[in-house]
Residue frames as a rotation matrix with the C-alpha (Angstrom) as fourth column:
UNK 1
0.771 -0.494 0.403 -89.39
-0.561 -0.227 0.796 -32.39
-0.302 -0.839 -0.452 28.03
UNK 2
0.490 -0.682 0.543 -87.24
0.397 0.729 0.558 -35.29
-0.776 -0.058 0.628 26.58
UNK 3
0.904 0.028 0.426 -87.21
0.397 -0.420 -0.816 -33.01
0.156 0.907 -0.391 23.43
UNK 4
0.852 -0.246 0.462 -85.05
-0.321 -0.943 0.090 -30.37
0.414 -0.225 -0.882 25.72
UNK 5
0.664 -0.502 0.554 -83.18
-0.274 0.526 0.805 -32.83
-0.695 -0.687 0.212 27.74
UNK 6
0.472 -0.372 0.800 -81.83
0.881 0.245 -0.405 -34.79
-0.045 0.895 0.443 23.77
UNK 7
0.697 -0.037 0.716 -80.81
0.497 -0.695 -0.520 -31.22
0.516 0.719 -0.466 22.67
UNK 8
0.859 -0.378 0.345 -78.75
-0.487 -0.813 0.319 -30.08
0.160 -0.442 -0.883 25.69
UNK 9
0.405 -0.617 0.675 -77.19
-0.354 0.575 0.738 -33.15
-0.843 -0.538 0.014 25.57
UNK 10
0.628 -0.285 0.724 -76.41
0.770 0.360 -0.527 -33.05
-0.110 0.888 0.446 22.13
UNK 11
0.707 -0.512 0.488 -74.82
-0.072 -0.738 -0.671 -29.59
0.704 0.439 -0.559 22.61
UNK 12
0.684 -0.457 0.568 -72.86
-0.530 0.223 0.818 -30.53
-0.501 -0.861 -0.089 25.57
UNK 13
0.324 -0.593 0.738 -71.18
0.325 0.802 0.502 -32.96
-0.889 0.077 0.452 22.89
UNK 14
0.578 -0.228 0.784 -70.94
0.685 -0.387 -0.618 -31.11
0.444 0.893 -0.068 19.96
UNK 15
0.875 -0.293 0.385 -69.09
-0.408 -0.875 0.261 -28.54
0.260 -0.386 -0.885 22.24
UNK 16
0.430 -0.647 0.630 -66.96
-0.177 0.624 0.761 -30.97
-0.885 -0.439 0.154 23.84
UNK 17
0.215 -0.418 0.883 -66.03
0.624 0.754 0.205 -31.91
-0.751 0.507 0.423 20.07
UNK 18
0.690 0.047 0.722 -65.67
0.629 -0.531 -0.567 -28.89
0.357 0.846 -0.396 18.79
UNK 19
0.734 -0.595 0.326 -63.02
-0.644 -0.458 0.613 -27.71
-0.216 -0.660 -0.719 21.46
UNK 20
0.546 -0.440 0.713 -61.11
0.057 0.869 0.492 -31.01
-0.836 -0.228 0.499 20.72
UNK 21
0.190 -0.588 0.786 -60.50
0.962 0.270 -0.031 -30.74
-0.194 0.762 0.617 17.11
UNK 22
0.995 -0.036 -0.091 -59.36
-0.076 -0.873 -0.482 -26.76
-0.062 0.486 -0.872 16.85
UNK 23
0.797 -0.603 0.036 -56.32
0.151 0.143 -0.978 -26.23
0.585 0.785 0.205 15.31
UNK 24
0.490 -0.335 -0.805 -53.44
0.804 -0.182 0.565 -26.19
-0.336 -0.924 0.180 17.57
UNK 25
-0.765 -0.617 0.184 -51.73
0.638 -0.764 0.092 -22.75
0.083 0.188 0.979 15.68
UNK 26
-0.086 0.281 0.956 -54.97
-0.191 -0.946 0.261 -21.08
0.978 -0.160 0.135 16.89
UNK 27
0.882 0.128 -0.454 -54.68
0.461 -0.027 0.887 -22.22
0.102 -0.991 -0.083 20.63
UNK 28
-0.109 -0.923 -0.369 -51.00
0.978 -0.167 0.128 -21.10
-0.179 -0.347 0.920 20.36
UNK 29
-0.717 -0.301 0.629 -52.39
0.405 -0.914 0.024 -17.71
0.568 0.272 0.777 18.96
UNK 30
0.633 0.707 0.317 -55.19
0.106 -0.485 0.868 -17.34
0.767 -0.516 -0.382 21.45
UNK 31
0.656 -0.309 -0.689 -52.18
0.710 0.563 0.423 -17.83
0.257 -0.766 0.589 23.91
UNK 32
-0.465 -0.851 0.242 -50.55
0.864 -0.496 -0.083 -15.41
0.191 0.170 0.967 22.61
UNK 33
-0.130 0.530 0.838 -53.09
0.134 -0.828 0.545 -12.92
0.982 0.184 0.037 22.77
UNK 34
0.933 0.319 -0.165 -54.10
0.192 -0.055 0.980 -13.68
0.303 -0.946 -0.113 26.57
UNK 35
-0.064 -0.859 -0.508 -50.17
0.924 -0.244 0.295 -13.53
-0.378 -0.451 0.809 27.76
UNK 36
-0.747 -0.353 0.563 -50.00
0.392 -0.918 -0.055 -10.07
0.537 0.180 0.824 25.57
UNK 37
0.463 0.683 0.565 -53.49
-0.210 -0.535 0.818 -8.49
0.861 -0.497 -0.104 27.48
UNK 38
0.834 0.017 -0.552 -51.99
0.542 0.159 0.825 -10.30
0.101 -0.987 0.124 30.85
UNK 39
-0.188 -0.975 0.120 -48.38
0.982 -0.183 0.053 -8.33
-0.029 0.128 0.991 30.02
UNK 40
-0.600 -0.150 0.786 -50.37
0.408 -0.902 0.139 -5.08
0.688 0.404 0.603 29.61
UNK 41
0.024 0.365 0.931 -52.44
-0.811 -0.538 0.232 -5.19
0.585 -0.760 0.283 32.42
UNK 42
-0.340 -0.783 0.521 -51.13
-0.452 -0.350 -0.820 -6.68
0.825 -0.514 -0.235 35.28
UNK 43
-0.877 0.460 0.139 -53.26
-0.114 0.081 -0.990 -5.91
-0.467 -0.884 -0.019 38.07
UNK 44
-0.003 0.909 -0.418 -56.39
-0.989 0.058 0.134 -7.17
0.146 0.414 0.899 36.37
UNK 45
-0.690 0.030 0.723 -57.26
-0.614 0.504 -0.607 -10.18
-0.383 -0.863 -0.330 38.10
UNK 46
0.536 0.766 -0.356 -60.40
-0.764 0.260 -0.591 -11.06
-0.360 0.589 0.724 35.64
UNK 47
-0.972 -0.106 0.208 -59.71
0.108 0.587 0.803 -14.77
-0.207 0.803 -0.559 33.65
UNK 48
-0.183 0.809 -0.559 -61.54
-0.925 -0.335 -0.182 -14.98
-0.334 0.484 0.809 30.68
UNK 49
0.708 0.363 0.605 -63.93
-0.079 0.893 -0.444 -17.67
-0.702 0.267 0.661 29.36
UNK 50
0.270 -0.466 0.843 -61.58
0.632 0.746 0.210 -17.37
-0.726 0.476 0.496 26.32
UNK 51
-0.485 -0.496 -0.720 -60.83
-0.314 -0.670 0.673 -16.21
-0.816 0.552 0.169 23.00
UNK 52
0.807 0.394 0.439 -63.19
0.458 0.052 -0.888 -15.66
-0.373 0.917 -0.138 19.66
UNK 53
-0.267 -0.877 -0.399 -60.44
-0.324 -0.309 0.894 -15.85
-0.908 0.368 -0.202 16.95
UNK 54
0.794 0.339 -0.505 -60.43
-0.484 -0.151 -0.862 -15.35
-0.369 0.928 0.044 13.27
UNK 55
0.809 -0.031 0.587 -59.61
0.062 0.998 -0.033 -18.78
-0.585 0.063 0.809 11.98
UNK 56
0.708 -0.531 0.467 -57.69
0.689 0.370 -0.624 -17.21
0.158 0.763 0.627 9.06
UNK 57
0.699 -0.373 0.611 -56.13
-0.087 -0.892 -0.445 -14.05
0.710 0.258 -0.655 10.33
UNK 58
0.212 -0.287 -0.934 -55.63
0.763 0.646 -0.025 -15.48
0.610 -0.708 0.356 13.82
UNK 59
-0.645 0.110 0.756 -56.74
-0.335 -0.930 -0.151 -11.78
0.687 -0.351 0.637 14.94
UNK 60
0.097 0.527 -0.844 -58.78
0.782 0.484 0.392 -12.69
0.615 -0.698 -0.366 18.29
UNK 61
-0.462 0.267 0.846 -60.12
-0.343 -0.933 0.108 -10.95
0.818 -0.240 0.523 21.00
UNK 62
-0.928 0.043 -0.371 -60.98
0.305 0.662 -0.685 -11.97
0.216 -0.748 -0.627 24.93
UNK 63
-0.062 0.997 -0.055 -64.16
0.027 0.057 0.998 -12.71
0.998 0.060 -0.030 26.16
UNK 64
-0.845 -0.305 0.440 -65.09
-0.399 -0.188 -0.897 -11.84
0.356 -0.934 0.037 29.53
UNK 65
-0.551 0.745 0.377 -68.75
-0.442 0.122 -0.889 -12.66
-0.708 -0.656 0.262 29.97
UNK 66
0.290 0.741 -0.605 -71.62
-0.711 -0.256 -0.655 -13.94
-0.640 0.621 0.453 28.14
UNK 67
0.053 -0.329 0.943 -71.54
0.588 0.773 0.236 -16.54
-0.807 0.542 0.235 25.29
UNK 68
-0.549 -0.426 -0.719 -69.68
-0.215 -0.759 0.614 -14.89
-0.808 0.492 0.325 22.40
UNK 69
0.664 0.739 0.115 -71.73
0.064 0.097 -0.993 -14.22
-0.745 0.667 0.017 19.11
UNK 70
-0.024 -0.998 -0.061 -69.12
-0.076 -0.059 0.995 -15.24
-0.997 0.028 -0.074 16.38
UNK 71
0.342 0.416 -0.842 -68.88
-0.676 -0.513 -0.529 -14.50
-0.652 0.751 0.106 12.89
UNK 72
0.940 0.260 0.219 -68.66
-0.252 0.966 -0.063 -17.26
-0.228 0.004 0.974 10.53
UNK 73
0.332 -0.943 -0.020 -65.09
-0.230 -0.060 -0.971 -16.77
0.915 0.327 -0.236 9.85
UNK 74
-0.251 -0.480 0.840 -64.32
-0.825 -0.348 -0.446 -16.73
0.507 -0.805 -0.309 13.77
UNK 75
0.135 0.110 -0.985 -63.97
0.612 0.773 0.170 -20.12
0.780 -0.625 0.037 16.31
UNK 76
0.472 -0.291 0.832 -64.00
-0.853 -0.389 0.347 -19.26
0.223 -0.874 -0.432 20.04
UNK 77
-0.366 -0.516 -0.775 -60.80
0.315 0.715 -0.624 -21.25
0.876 -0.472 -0.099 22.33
UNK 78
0.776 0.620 0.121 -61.82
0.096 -0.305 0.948 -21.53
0.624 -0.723 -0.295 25.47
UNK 79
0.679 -0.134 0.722 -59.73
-0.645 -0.579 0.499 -20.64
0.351 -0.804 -0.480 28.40
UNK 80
0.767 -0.099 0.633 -59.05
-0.241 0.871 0.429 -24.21
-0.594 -0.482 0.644 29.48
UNK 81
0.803 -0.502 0.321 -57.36
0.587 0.758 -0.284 -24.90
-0.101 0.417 0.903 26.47
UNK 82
0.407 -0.591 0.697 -55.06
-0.083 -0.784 -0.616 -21.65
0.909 0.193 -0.368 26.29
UNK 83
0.366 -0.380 0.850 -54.03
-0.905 -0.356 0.231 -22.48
0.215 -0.854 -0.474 29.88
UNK 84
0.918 0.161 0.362 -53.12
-0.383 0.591 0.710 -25.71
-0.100 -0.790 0.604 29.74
UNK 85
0.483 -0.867 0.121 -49.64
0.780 0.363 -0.510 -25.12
0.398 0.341 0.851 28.40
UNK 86
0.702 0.283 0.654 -49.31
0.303 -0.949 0.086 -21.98
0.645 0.138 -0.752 30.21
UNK 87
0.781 0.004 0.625 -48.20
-0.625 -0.002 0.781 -22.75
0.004 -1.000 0.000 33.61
């Protein structure tokens, strides 16, 4: 049990530190991607958890559900950060 407990709290921080240090020219291109889907559809109401983006192309794609499965070329931004220059 303490095994499970150590481990969820170790990803809880590796997450937390891996959101911190992503480049900021892919949060500005996951931004860019969520304003261009929110510019083509409107009336879609969905926010997504975020954006799994290819680190070098800065080609990215929104996530709606589900924890994204990401190829080793590809970082996911989360939501939070793509919105907090948004507004």
């Amino acid at each position: 049990m303490a095994y499970a407990s150590h481990t969820q709290a170790h990803t809880r921080i590796a997450d937390a530190d891996f959101t911190a240090l992503l480049d900021p020219a892919l949060i500005r291109s996951a931004r860019q991607i969520y304003t261009t889907y929110y510019e083509v559809h409107p009336g879609l109401i969905q926010r997504p958890l975020g954006v799994a983006i290819n680190r070098f192309t800065h080609r990215g794609k929104l996530i709606f559900s589900g924890k994204p499965i990401l190829l080793p070329q590809e970082c996911f931004v989360p939501f939070s950060q793509i919105e907090s220059e948004l507004y």
